[in-house]
C-alpha positions in Angstrom: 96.1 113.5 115.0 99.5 114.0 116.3 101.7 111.3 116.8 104.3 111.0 119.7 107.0 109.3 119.0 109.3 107.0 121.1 112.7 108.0 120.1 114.0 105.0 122.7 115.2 101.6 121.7 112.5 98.8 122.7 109.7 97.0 121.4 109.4 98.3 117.7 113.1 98.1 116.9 113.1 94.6 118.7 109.9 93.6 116.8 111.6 94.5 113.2 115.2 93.1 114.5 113.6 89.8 115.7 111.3 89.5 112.3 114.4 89.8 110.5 115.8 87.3 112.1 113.2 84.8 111.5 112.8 85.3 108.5 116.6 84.9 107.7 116.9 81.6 109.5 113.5 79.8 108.0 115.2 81.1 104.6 118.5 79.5 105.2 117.8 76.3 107.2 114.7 75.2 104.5 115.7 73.2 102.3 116.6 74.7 98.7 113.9 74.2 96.6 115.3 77.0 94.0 118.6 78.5 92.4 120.7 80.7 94.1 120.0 83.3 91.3 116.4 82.7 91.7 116.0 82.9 95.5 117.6 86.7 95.4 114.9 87.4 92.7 112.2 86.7 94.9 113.6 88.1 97.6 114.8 91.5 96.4 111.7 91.9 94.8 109.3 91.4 97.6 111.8 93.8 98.9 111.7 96.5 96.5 107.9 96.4 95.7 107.1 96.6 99.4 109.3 99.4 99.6 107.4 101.2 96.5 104.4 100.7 98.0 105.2 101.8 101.5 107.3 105.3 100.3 103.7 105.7 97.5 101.3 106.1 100.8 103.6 106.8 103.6 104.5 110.4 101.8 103.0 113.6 100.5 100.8 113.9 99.3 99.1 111.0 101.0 101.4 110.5 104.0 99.2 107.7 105.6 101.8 106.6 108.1 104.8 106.7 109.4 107.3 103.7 110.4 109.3 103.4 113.6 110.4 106.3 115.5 110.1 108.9 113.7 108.7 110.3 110.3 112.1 110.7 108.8 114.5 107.5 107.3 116.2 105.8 109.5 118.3 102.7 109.5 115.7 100.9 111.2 113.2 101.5 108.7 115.4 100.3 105.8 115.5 97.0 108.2 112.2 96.7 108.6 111.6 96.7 104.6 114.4 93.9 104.6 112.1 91.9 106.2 109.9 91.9 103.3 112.2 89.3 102.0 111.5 86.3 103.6 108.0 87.3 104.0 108.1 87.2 99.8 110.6 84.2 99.5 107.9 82.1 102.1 105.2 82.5 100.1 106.5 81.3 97.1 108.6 78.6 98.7 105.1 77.0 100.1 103.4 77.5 97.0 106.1 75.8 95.2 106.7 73.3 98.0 103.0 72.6 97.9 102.6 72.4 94.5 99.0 74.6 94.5 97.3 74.6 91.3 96.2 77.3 89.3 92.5 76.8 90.8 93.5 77.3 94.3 95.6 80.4 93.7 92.7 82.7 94.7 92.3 80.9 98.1 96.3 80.7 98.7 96.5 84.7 97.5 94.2 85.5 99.8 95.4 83.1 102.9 99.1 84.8 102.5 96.8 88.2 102.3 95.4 87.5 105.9 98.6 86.7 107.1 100.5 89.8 105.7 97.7 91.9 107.5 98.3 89.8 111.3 101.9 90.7 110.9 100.9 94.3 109.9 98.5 94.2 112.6 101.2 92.7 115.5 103.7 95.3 113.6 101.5 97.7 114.8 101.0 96.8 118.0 104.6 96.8 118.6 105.0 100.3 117.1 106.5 99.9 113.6 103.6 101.4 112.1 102.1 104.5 113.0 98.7 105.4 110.9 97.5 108.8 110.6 95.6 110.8 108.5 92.5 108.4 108.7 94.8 105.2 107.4 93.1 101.8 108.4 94.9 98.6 108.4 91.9 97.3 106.3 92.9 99.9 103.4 96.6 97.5 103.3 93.9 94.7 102.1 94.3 95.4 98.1 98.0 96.6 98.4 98.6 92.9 99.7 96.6 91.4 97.3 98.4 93.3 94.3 101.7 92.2 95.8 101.0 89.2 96.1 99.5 88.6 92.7 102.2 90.3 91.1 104.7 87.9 93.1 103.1 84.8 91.9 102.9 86.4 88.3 106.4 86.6 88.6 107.2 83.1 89.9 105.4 81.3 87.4 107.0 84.0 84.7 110.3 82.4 85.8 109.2 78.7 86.2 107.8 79.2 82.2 111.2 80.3 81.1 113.2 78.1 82.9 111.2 74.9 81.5 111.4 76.8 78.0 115.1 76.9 78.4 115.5 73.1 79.7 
């Protein structure tokens, strides 16, 4: 399948621009429900696992898809992973905020799972993603759930220590 790309400035650029924005102003105008030190940790590491995961099936040998305008880096790209952030910080905020017990984290795993794939979906739409090479947005279903897991592993890894500290 080839892929043309749109090397202007419009909808996918606004899209990633205007999610960042978002994200960054729900993250700041909330009210602070954890530690400075803590709210980078869950942000940089939503951040940097997305990444992972996106430069794992978005290269040889799989190279599933591409992101923005163009198959090559691009300051727009690294933007668009920065947006991961919130996305991260949000779903721990609400599951903190919310207080969900350990019985309902399948459900709320899997509600935030849903959601990731809308956005993904809407991403899509607006040309962020471009899927090739027989890539599905259905095949992002276990990635998101791994990320997610592996994000609420972490946050109760933290809450653990911190209460073991106190």
């Amino acid at each position: 399948m080839y892929i043309i790309y749109d090397r202007n400035f419009n909808s996918n650029e606004w899209f990633v621009i205007g999610s960042l924005i978002i994200g960054v102003i729900l993250v700041w105008k909330l009210p602070k429900r954890f530690s400075f030190k803590e709210s980078l940790v869950y942000l940089i590491y939503f951040i940097f696992v997305g990444m992972i995961f996106d430069h794992t099936i978005s290269i040889e040998p799989f190279d599933y898809y591409d992101v923005n305008d163009s198959s090559s880096y691009q300051l727009m790209d690294f933007m668009s992973y920065l947006s991961f952030g919130p996305f991260g910080y949000l779903y721990i905020y609400f599951y903190d905020f919310f207080k969900i017990q350990n019985k309902y984290n399948a459900f709320y795993i899997l509600l935030w799972t849903i959601i990731a794939l809308v956005t993904e979906y809407i991403a899509h739409a607006f040309g962020v993603y471009h899927y090739k090479n027989g890539y599905e947005i259905y095949y992002s279903f276990p990635i998101y759930l791994l990320i997610l897991t592996s994000h609420l592993y972490l946050y109760k890894l933290l809450n653990r220590k911190m209460v073991n500290a106190n």
